[in-house]
N, C-alpha and C positions, 0 to 999 in steps of 0.2 A: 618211649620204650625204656622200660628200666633196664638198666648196668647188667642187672645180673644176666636178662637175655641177652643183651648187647656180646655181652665176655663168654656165653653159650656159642652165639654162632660164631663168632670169632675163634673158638677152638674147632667144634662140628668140622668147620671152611678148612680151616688147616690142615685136620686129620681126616679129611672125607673132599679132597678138592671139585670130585666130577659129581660128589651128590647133586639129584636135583631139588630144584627149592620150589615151592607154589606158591606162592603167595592168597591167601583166602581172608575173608572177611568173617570165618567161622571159625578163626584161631583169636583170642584174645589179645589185644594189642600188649600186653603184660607175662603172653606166653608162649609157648611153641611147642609144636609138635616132630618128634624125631624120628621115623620109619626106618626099616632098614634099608632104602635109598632114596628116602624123599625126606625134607626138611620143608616143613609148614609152617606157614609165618606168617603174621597179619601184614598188610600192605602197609602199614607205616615202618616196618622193618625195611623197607627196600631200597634206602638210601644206608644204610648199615652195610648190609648184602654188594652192594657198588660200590662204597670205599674200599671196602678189605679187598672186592675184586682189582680193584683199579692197582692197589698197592701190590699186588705180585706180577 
């Protein structure tokens, strides 16, 4: 995953805590997609998604 998504959900997570996230194979592992309460993510994003939860 590059930084730049990495530091995207990282902020999304902070200022949208109860968003829900999907994980899909139809989001490029390079980018994501932001609805107005879903946050789409490739599946290798999901160990990103579990730090940040785990640290609050």
């Amino acid at each position: 995953m590059t930084e730049r998504v990495a530091d995207v959900v990282q902020r999304i997570l902070n200022e949208q805590p109860t968003i829900a996230i999907r994980f899909t194979f139809a989001i490029r592992p390079d980018s994501y997609h932001h609805g107005r309460d879903t946050l789409f993510l490739h599946p290798n994003h999901r160990p990103v998604v579990e730090r940040i939860w785990s640290e609050k």
